[in-house]
C-alpha positions in Angstrom: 10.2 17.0 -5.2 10.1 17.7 -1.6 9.1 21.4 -2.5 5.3 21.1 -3.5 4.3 20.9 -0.3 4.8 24.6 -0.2 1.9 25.2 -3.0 -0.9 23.1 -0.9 -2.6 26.4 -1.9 -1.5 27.9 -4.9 -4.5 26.3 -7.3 -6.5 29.6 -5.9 -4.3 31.1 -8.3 -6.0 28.4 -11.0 -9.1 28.9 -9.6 -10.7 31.9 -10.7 -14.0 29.8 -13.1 -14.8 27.5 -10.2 -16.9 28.1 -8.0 -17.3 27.3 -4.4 -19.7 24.8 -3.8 -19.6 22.3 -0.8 -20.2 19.5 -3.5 -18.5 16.2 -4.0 -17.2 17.1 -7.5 -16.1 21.1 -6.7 -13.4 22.9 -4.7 -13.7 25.2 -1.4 -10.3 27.2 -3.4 -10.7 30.5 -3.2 -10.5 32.6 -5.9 -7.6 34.9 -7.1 -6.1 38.0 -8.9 -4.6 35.8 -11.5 -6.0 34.0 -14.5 -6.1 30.6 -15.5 -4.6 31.9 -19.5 -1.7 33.7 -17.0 -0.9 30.8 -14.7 -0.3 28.6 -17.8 1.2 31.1 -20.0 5.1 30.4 -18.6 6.4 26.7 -17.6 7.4 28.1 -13.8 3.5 29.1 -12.9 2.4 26.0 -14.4 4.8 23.9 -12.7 3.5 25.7 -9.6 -0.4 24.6 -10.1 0.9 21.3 -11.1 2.1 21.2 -7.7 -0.9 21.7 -6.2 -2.4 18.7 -7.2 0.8 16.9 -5.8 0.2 18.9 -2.8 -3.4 17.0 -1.9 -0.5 13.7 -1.4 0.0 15.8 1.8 -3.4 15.7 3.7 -4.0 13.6 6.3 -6.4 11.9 4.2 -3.5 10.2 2.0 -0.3 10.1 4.6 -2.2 8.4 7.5 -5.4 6.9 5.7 -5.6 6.2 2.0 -1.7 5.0 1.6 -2.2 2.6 4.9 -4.8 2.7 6.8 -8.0 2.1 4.6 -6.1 -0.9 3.4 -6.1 -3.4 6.0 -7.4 -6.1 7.1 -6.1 -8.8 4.2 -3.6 -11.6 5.1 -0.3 -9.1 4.9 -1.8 -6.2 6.8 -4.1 -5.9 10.0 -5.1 -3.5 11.8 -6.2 -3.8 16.1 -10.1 -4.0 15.9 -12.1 -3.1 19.2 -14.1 -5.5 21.0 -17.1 -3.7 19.3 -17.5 -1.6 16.1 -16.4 2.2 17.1 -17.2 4.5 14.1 -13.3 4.3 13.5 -10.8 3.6 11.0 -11.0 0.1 12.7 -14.5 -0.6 11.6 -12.8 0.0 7.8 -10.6 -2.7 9.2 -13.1 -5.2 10.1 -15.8 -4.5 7.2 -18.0 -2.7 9.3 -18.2 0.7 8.4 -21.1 2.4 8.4 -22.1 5.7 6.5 -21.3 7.7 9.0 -17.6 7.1 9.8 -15.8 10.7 9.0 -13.0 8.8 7.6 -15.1 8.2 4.5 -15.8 11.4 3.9 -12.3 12.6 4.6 -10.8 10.5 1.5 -13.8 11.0 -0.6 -13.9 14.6 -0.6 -9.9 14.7 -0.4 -9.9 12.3 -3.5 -12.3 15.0 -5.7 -10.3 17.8 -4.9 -7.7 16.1 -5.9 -9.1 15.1 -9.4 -10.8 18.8 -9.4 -7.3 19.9 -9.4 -6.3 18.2 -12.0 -8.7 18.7 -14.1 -8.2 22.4 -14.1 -4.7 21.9 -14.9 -5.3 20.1 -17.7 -7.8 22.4 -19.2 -4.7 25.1 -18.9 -2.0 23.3 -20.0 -3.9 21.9 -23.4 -5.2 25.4 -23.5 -2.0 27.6 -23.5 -0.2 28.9 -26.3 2.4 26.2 -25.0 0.6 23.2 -25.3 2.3 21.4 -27.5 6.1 22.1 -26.1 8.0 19.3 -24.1 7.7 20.6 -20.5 3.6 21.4 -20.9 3.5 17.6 -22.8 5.3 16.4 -18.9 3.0 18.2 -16.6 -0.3 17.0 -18.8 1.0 14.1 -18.0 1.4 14.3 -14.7 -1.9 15.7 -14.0 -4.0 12.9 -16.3 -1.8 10.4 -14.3 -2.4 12.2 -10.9 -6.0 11.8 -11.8 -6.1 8.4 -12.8 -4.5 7.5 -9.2 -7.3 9.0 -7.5 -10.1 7.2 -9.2 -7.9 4.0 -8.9 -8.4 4.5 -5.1 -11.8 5.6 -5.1 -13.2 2.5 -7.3 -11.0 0.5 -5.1 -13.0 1.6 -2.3 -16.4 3.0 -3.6 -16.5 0.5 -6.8 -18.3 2.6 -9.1 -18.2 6.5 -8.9 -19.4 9.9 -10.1 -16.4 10.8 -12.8 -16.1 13.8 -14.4 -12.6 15.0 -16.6 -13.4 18.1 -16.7 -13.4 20.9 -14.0 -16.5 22.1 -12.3 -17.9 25.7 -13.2 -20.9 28.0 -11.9 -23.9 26.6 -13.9 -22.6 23.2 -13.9 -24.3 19.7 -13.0 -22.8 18.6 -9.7 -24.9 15.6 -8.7 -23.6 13.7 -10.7 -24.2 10.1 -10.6 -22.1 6.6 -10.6 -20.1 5.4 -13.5 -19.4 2.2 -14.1 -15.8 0.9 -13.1 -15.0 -0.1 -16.5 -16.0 3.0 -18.6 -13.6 5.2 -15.8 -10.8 2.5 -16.1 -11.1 2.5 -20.1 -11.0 5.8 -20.2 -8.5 6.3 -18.0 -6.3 3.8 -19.7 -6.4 5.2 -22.6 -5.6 8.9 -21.5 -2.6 7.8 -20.4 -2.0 5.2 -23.6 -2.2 8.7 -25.6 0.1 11.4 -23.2 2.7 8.5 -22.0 5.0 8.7 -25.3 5.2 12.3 -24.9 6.5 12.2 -21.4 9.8 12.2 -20.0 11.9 9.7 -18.0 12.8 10.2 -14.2 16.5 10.5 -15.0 15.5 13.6 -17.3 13.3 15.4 -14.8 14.4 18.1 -11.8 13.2 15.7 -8.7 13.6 12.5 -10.5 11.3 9.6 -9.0 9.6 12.4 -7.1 7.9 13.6 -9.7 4.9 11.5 -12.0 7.6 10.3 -14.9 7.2 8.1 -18.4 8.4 4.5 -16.1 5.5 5.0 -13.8 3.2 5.9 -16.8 3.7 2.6 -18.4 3.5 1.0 -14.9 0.3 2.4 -14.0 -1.3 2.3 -17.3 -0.3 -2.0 -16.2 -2.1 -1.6 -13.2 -5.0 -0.2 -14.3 -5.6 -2.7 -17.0 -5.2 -5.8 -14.5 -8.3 -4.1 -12.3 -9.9 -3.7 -15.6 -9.4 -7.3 -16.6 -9.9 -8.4 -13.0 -12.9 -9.1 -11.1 -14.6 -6.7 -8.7 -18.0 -7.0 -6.3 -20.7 -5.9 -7.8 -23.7 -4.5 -5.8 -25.7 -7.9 -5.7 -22.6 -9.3 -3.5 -21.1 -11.0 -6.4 -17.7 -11.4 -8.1 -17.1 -11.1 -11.7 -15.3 -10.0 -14.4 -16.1 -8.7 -17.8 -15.9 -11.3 -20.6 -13.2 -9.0 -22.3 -10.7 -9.6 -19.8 -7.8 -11.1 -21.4 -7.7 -7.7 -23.9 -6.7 -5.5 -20.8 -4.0 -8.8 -19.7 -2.5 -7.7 -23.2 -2.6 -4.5 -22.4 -0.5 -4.9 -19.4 1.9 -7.4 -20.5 2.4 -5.2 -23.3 3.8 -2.1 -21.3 5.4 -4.0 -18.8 7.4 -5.3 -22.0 7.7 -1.9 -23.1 9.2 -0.4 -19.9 11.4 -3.4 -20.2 12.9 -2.8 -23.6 13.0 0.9 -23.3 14.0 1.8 -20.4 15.1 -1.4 -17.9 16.1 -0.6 -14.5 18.1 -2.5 -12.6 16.4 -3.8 -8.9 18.5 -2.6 -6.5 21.1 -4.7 -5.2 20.1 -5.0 -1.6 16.2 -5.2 -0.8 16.6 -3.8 2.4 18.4 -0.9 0.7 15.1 0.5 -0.8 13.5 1.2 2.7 17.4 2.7 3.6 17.0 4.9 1.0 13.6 6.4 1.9 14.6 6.9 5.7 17.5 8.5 4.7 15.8 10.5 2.3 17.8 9.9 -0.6 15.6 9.6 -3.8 17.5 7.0 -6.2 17.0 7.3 -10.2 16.9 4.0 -12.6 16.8 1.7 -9.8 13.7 0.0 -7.8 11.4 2.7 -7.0 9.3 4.6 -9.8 7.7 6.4 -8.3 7.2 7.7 -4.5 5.1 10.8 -2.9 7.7 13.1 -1.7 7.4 14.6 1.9 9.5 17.2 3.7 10.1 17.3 7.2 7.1 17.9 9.1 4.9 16.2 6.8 4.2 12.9 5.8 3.2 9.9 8.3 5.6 7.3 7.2 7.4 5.9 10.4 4.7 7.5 12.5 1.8 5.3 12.0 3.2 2.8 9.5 7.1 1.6 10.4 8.6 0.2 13.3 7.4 1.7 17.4 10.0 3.7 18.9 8.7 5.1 22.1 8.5 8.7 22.7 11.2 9.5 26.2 14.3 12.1 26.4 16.2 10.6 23.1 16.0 12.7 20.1 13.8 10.9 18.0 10.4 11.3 18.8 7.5 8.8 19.2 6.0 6.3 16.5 4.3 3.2 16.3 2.4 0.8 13.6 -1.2 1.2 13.2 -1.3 -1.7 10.2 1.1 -4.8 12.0 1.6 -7.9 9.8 -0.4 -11.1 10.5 2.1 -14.2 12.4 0.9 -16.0 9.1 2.3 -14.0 6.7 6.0 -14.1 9.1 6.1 -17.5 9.2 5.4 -18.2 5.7 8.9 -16.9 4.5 11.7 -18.8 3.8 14.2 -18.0 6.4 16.8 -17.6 3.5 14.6 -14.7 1.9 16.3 -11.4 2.7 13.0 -9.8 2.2 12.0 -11.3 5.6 13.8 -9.2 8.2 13.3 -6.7 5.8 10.0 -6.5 5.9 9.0 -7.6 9.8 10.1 -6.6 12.3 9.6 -8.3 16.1 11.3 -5.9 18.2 10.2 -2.7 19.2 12.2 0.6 21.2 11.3 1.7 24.4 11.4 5.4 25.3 14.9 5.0 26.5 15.2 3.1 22.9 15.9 -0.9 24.7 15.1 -3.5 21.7 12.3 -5.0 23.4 10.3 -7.9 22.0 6.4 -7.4 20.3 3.9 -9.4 21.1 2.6 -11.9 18.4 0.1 -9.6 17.1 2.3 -6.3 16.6 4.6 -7.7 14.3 5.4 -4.3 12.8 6.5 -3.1 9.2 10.8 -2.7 9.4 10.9 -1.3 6.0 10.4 2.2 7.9 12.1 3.4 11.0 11.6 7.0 12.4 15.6 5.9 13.8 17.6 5.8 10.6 16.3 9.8 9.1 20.2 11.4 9.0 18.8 14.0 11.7 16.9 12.9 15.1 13.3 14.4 14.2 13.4 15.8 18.1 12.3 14.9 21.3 8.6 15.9 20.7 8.5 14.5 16.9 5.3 12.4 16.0 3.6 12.9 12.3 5.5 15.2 10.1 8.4 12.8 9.2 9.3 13.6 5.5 10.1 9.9 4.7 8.6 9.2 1.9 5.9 6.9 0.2 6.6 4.7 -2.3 4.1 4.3 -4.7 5.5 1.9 -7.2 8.7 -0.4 -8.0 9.9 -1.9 -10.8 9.2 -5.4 -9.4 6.0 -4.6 -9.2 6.4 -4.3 -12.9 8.2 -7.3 -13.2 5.6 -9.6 -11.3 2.9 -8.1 -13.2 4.5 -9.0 -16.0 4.9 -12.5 -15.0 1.2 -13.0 -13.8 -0.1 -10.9 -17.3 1.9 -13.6 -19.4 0.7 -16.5 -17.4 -2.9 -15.7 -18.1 -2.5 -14.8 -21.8 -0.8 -18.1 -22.4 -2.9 -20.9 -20.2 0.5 -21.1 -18.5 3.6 -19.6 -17.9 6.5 -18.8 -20.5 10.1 -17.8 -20.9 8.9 -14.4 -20.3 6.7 -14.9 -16.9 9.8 -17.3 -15.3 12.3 -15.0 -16.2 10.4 -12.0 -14.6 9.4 -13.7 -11.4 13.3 -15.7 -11.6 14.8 -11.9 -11.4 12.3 -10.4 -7.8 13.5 -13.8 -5.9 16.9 -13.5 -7.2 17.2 -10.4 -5.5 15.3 -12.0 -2.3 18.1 -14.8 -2.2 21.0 -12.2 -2.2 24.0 -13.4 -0.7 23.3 -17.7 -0.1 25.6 -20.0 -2.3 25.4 -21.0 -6.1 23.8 -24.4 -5.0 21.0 -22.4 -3.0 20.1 -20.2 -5.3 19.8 -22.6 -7.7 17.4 -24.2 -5.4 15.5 -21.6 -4.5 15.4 -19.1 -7.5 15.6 -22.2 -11.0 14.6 -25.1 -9.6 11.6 -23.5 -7.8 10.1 -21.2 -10.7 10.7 -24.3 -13.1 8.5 -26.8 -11.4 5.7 -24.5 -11.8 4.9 -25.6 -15.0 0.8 -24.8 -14.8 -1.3 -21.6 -15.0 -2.9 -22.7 -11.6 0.7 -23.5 -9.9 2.5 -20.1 -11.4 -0.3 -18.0 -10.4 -0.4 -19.0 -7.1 3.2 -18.3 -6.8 2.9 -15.1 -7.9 0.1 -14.3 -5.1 2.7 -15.5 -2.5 5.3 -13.7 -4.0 3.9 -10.2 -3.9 2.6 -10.7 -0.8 6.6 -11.3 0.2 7.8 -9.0 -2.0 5.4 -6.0 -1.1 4.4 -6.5 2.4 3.8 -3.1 4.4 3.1 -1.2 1.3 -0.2 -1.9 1.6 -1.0 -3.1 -1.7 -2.2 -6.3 -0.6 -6.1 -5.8 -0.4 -6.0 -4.2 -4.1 -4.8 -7.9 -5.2 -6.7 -9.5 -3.6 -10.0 -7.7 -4.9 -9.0 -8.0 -8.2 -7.8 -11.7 -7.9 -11.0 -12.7 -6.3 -9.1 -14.3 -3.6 -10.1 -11.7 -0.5 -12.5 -14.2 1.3 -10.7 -17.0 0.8 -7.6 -15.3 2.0 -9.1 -14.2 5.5 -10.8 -17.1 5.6 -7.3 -18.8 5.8 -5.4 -16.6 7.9 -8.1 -16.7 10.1 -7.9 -20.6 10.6 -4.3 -20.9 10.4 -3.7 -18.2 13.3 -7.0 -20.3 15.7 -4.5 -23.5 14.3 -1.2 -21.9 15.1 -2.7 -21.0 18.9 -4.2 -24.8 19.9 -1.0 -26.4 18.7 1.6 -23.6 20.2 -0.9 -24.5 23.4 -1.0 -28.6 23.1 2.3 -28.8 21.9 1.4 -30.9 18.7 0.1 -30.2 15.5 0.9 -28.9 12.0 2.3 -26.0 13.6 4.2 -27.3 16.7 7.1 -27.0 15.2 6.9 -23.1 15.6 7.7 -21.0 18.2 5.4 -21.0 21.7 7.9 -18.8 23.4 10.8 -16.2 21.8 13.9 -17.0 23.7 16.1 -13.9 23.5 19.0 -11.8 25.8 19.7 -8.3 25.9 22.9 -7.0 24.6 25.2 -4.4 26.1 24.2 -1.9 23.2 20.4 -2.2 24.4 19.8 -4.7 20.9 18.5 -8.1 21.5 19.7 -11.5 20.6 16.8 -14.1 19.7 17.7 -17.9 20.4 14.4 -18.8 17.6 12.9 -16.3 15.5 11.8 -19.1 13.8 11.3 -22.5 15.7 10.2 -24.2 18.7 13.5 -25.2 21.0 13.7 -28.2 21.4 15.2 -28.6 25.1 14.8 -25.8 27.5 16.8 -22.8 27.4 19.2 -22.1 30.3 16.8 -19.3 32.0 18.1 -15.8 33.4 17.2 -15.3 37.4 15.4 -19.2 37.0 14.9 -19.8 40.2 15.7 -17.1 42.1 16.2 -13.6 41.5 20.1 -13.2 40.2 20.7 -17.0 39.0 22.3 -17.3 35.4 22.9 -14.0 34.9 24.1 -14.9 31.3 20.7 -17.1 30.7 17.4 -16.3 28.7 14.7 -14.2 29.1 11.3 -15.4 27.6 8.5 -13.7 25.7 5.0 -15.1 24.8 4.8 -15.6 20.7 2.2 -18.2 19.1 0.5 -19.0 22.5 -0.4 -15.5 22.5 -2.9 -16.9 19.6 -4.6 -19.1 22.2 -6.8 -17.6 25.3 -6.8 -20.5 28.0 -9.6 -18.6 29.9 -11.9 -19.8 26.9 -10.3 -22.3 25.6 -9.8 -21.1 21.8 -8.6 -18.6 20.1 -7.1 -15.1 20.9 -9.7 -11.8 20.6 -7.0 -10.6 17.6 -7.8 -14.0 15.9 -11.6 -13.1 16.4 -12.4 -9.6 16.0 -10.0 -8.5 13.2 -12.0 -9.2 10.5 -15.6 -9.4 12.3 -17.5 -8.6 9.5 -16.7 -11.7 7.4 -17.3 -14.9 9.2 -17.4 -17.5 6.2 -14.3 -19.9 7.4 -14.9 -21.5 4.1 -13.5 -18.6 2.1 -16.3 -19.0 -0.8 -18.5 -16.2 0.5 -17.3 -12.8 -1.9 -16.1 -10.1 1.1 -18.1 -6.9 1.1 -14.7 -4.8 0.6 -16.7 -1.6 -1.0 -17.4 0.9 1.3 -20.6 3.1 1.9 -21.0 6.3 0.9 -20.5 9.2 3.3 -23.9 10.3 4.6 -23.1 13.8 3.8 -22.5 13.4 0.6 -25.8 11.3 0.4 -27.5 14.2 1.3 -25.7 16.6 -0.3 -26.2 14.9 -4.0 -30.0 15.2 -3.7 -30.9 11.7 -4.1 -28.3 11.3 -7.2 -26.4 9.3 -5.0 -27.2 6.5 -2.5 -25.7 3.3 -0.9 -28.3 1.3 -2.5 -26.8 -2.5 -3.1 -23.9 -4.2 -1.1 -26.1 -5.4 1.7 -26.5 -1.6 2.9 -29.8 -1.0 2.0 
């Protein structure tokens, strides 16, 4: 639906009983000569102010910040941290942000006119004349499930927030206070339990998977109810979870199961595929993606800040690099058969007159993006604004959901959990022999034969599955598992530097060093992306300048982990994620944020960042 972007500011057509009030819950829209009973009186104009709640997707508070950016630091995704806290999106990184980072108030107030939007919308649509037709039962749809995404993000961030489903108006309360997570989430749940029936599949709609659509209904209303049944930090610092969990477990595995039977997709063949799709901007019906923001050139940030570096020079393609890289942890924990692997990471970047060059240890960058592949060079001056778009759910999410809902409802897994998490790493393994596949797809999903052993499995394989999508810290908040997690990574990657250094050690067997030689076609040939050599590789110009002309050139990888000047680890191992320094893991993280100071002050006490060590 790469058209919305051109009604960013139609809802001032919508907007004519708001009121303009620098609140958290209002909108700065102006008003307009047309009336809300007009706008919704014909399915065009209401298609038109649905759009402009799509239209908030294109703000640079979703395409560089709430998509990526406000989602790192977990075990998948990290961001570069400073030496010292800087006000910055990497003090969201780190878990130091204070109340006066402007990145908070960006996606806050970004966030509410967002769900502002949508609440007008609704109003209209149940309002008109029209209501109860097919194409106004779609777009109430949309709009509840618009909404509902926005207060997923916000509690994912904010934990409890002001919620409101209905639109602001002069005379109304706007200091509104917190709601608890599980009355929004409930309520939320079952808004879009009550319109999903009535909506319509991608295949049946004008932009397909572009547009909200029944299959991502039934996959978010999933989602939802796994944070519902999951635990979440409370103010006091402590993780819990509400003692009717395993009722919102059933609730997911149900509509996974309905998706299933009613309209199964099929995961497309190639994993890699997917990502080709988006840089090519082709938008593919009843196959892996349900749902992704859509973005026409000169919007969107995907490949700019969150994809694979390409150096800005005189080629055609502009400049991009990775704000989020992927930890050395996460690379190495593939299975060098997985498909997903180079895939997902990638180890080489372009230089600005586009030479594969080698990354450093700590830049390993997302490859499912790559400003390269769009099917015309974005220019020579190209940054931001490259209309890839976002995807914002697949159908193994679905799949994996499923597996991990059944798991929990049964003290175990069952024929319905194996199968789902048998068909994502059958996909992974495309392409090894009958024998391997066996191995690595049967044999491995049927030896986890306990709730503790299948869960685990299924943390490690949406991690691989969904790495660079930026999902990661959501699962990890909900699983409970965010401490321990960095705590981990954290000790592995100090680990992974003294043995690379020593040469001994659990991970000795990795590589110190990337061997590699540069191709006539500027690409680069790696001797061991994934292990140590074991004899010395036959080195270009080694000794002298112009010896083995067909020998190896070297790059730093795990010793980059280790800082011989101090003897221990690496600043990247240390300051990434400052603000939690429990190596045992058993500390909850403090992943809710604070509160803008602005909209402190501008609730009139209502609000506060009382609780979560901030007061």
């Amino acid at each position: 639906m790469k058209t919305y972007s051109k009604y960013i500011l139609l809802l001032a057509a919508v907007c004519l009983s708001t009121v303009s009030c620098k609140k958290f819950l209002t909108t700065d829209d102006s008003a307009s000569d047309f009336t809300q009973e007009y706008i919704f009186s014909n399915q065009s104009d209401a298609s038109k102010a649905v759009y402009s709640v799509y239209a908030l997707f294109n703000q640079d508070a979703f395409t560089s910040r709430l998509s990526n950016n406000f989602t790192g630091n977990s075990d998948v995704e990290v961001g570069g941290v400073g030496a010292s806290p800087d006000n910055s999106r990497r003090d969201i990184w780190s878990f130091e942000a204070t109340d006066a980072n402007n990145d908070l108030r960006t996606v806050w107030n970004n966030a509410y006119s967002a769900i502002n939007r949508a609440n007008l919308c609704e109003e209209g649509l149940m309002q008109s004349s029209l209501a109860e037709t097919p194409g106004f039962q779609q777009l109430l749809g949309e709009v509840k499930t618009l909404r509902a995404y926005w207060y997923y993000a916000l509690m994912n961030h904010w934990g409890d927030v002001p919620f409101s489903h209905k639109p602001t108006r002069a005379g109304d309360n706007f200091y509104l206070p917190r709601t608890g997570r599980d009355t929004i989430l409930t309520f939320l749940i079952d808004d879009l339990i009550e319109i999903e029936p009535k909506m319509m599949w991608a295949d049946q709609l004008d932009y397909g998977i572009e547009r909200i659509n029944r299959e991502y209904v039934m996959g978010m209303i999933a989602k939802l109810a796994l944070m519902r049944g999951g635990y979440w930090l409370y103010p006091d610092n402590q993780m819990r979870r509400k003692d009717d969990y395993l009722k919102y477990y059933k609730i997911a595995s149900d509509y996974c199961q309905k998706l299933e039977t009613l309209k199964p997709h099929i995961l497309t063949p190639s994993f890699a595929q997917i990502f080709e799709n988006e840089n090519k901007y082709k938008v593919v019906n009843n196959e892996d993606v349900l749902f992704e923001v859509a973005f026409q050139p000169g919007f969107g940030d995907v490949a700019w800040c969150n994809g694979v570096r390409v150096d800005g020079g005189d080629h055609p393609y502009g400049a991009g690099s990775n704000y989020l890289s992927l930890t050395p942890t996460y690379y190495h924990s593939f299975d060098t058969l997985d498909t997903r692997l180079e895939a997902t990471c990638s180890i080489i970047y372009y230089d600005k007159f586009l030479q594969q060059t080698p990354t450093a240890v700590t830049s390993i960058a997302p490859n499912k993006w790559n400003r390269l592949k769009v099917p015309t060079p974005l220019g020579s001056a190209s940054a931001k604004g490259t209309g890839i778009n976002w995807p914002m759910m697949r159908y193994s999410d679905v799949l994996l959901m499923l597996a991990e809902a059944e798991n929990e409802l049964n003290n175990g897994p069952n024929s319905i959990a194996t199968a789902a998490l048998k068909r994502v790493r059958t996909r992974a393994f495309a392409g090894v022999s009958s024998t391997v596949m066996t191995e690595k797809v049967d044999t491995y999903v049927n030896n986890l034969t306990t709730k503790e052993a299948f869960f685990n499995a299924i943390v490690n394989e949406r991690a691989w599955e969904f790495g660079g999508e930026c999902i990661r810290k959501y699962d990890l908040e909900r699983w409970n598992l965010y401490g321990e997690k960095v705590a981990e990574t954290r000790n592995a990657l100090k680990q992974m530097g003294e043995d690379a250094n020593a040469g001994v050690g659990a991970y000795s067997d990795l590589p110190d060093y990337l061997y590699y030689k540069i191709n006539s076609d500027r690409t680069v040939t790696f001797l061991n992306r994934y292990k140590k050599i074991a004899q010395p590789a036959n080195m270009k110009d080694v000794p002298n300048k112009g010896d083995n002309p067909e020998g190896y050139l070297k790059a730093t990888w795990l010793k980059g982990l280790y800082d011989t000047k101090t003897s221990g680890p690496a600043s990247y191992v240390l300051v990434s994620w400052r603000g939690y320094q429990d190596d045992t893991g058993q500390a909850p993280l403090r992943y809710i944020l604070p509160v803008h100071s602005s909209v402190i002050s501008g609730s009139l006490g209502v609000i506060n960042n009382s609780g979560y060590g901030y007061d």
